[in-house]
C-alpha positions as CSV (number, residue, x, y, z in Angstrom):
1,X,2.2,1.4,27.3
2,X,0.2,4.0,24.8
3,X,-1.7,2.9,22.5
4,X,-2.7,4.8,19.1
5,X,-6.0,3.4,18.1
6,X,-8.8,4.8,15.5
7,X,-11.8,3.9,16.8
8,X,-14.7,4.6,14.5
9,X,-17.5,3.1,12.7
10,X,-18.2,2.6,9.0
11,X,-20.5,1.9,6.5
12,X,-20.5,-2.1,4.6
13,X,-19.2,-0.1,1.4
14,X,-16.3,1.8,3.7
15,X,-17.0,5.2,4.3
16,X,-17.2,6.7,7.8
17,X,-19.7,9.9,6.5
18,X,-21.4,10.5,3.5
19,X,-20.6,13.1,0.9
20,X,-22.5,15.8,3.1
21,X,-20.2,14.7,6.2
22,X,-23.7,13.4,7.4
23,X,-23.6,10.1,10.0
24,X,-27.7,9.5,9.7
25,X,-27.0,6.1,8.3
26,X,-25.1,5.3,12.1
27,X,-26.9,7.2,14.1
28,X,-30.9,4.9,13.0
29,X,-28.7,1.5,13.8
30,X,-29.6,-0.8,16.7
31,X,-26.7,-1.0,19.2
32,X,-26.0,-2.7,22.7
33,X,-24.6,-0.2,24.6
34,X,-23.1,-2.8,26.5
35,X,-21.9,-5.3,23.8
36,X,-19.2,-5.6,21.9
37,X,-16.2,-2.6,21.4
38,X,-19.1,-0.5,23.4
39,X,-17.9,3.1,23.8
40,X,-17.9,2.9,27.7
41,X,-15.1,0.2,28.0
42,X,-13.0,1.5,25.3
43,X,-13.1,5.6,26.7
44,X,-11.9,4.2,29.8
45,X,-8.8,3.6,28.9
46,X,-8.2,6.6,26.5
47,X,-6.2,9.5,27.7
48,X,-5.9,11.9,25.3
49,X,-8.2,12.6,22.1
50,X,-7.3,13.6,18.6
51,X,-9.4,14.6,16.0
52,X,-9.7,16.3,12.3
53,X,-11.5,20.0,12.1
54,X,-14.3,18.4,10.7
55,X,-15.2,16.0,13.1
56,X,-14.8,18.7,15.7
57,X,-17.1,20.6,13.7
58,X,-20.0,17.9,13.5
59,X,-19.7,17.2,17.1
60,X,-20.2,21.0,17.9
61,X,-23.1,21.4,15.2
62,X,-24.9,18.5,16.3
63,X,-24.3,18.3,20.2
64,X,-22.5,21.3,21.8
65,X,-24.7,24.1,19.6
66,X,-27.4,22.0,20.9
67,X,-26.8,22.5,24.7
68,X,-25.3,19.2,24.9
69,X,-21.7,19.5,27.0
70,X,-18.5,18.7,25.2
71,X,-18.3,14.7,25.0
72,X,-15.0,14.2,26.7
73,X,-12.7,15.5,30.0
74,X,-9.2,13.8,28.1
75,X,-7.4,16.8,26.5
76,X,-8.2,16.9,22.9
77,X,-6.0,17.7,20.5
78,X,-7.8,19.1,17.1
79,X,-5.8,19.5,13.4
80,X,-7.2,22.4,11.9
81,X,-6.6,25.7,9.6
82,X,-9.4,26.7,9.9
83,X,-10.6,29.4,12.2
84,X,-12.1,27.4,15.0
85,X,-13.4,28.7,18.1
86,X,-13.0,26.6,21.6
87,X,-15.6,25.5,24.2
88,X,-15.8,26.7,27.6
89,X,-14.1,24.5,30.4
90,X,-12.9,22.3,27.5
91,X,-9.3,21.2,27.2
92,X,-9.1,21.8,23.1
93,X,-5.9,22.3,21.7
94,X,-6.0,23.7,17.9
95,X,-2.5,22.2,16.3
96,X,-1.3,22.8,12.5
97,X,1.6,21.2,13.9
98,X,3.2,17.6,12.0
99,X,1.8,14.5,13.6
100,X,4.6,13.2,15.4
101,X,4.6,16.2,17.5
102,X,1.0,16.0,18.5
103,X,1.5,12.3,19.0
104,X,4.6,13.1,21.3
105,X,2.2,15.7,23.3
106,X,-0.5,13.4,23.4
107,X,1.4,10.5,24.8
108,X,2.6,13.0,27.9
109,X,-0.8,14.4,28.3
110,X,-2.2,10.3,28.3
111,X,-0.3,9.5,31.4
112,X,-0.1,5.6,30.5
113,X,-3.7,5.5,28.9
114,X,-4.3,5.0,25.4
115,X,-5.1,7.9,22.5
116,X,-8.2,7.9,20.5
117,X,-8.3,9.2,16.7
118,X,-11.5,10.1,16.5
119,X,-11.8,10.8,12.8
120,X,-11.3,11.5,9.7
121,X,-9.5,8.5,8.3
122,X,-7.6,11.0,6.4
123,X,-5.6,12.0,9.7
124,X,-5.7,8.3,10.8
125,X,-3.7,7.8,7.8
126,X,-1.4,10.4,8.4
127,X,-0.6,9.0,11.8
128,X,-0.2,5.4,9.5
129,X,2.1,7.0,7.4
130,X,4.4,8.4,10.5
131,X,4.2,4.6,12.5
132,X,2.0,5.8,15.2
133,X,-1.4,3.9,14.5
134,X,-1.2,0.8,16.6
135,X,-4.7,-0.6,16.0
136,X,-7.9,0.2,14.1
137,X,-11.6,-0.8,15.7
138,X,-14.4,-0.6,13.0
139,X,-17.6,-1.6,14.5
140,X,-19.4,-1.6,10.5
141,X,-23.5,-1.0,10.0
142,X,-25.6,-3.0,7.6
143,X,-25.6,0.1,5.1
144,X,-24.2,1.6,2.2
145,X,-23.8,5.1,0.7
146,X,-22.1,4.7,-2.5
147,X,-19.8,7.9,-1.4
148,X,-18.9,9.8,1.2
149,X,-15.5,10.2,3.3
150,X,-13.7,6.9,3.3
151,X,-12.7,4.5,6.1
152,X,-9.0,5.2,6.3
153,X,-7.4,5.6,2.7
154,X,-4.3,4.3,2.8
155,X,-2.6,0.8,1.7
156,X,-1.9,-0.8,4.6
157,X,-1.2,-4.4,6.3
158,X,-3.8,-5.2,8.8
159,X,-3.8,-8.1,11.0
160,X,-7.4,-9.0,11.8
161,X,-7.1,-9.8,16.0
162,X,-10.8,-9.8,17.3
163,X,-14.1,-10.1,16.1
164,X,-17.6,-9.9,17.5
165,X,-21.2,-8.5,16.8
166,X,-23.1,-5.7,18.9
167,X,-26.8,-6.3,17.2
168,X,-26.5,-4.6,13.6
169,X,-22.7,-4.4,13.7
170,X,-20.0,-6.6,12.9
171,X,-17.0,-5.2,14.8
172,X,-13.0,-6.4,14.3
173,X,-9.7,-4.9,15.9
174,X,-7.1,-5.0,13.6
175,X,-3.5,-4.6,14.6
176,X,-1.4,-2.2,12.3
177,X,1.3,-4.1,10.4
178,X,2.7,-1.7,8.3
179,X,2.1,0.0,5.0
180,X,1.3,-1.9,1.4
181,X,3.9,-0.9,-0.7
């Protein structure tokens, strides 16, 4: 069965960017690449992607306008109004639609694999508010910033199903409850 899970890091003080949308503070910590919630086990098992405009937009700025190739082969779904522009041999799908739709597309295109928010917590939330988050993984760094672009700002019920520590991060998997009322 399909899981919805946002996967993502975050700062001590809960915010997964700074006020500049800048991720230096994650990108200096000390990670196993092979410990705990590592990247490589978890992306095996995701079949589609789905992302805000601004995370596409850091991932373009900071990899693809670099020469780097786009990061994943899972169709991507992105929410935008914004005026984007796709990469070549990329399967990118730009979507203003309501998130139960994507989710409903998403789930087809997954084939039995799982679907990735990628960020912002702002659409993570969104897919809260509709019941289609099943889990949230926060692997969070040994910083702070005061401000930025929080964690996933919502009330919700957590329930707190795995911990571990990959060097400088503490990492949990929570299971999705419901909403705080």
């Amino acid at each position: 069965m399909t899981k919805t899970t946002y996967y993502t890091a975050s700062t001590l003080d809960g915010f997964i960017a700074d006020e500049h949308h800048s991720l230096d503070w994650l990108l200096k910590q000390d990670i196993d690449k092979d410990g705990a919630m590592n990247y490589d086990a978890f992306i095996a098992n995701v079949g589609a992607i789905v992302m805000g405009a601004s995370t596409y937009e850091w991932i373009v700025r900071h990899h693809v306008d670099k020469g780097e190739a786009w990061f994943y082969s899972q169709p991507s779904w992105v929410f935008t109004h914004r005026d984007l522009k796709g990469i070549d041999g990329a399967d990118i799908r730009f979507t203003q639609a309501d998130v139960e739709s994507v989710h409903a597309e998403a789930v087809e295109a997954a084939r039995g694999k799982d679907i990735w928010l990628v960020g912002g917590g702002d659409l993570a939330g969104q897919f809260a508010d509709a019941g289609l988050l099943d889990e949230v993984m926060v692997s969070y760094a040994p910083v702070t910033v005061g401000a930025g672009f929080p964690l996933l700002p919502r009330r919700l019920d957590l329930r707190l199903r795995e911990t571990g520590r990959n060097r400088a991060f503490v990492t949990a998997v929570y299971d999705v409850v419901g909403r705080l009322p």
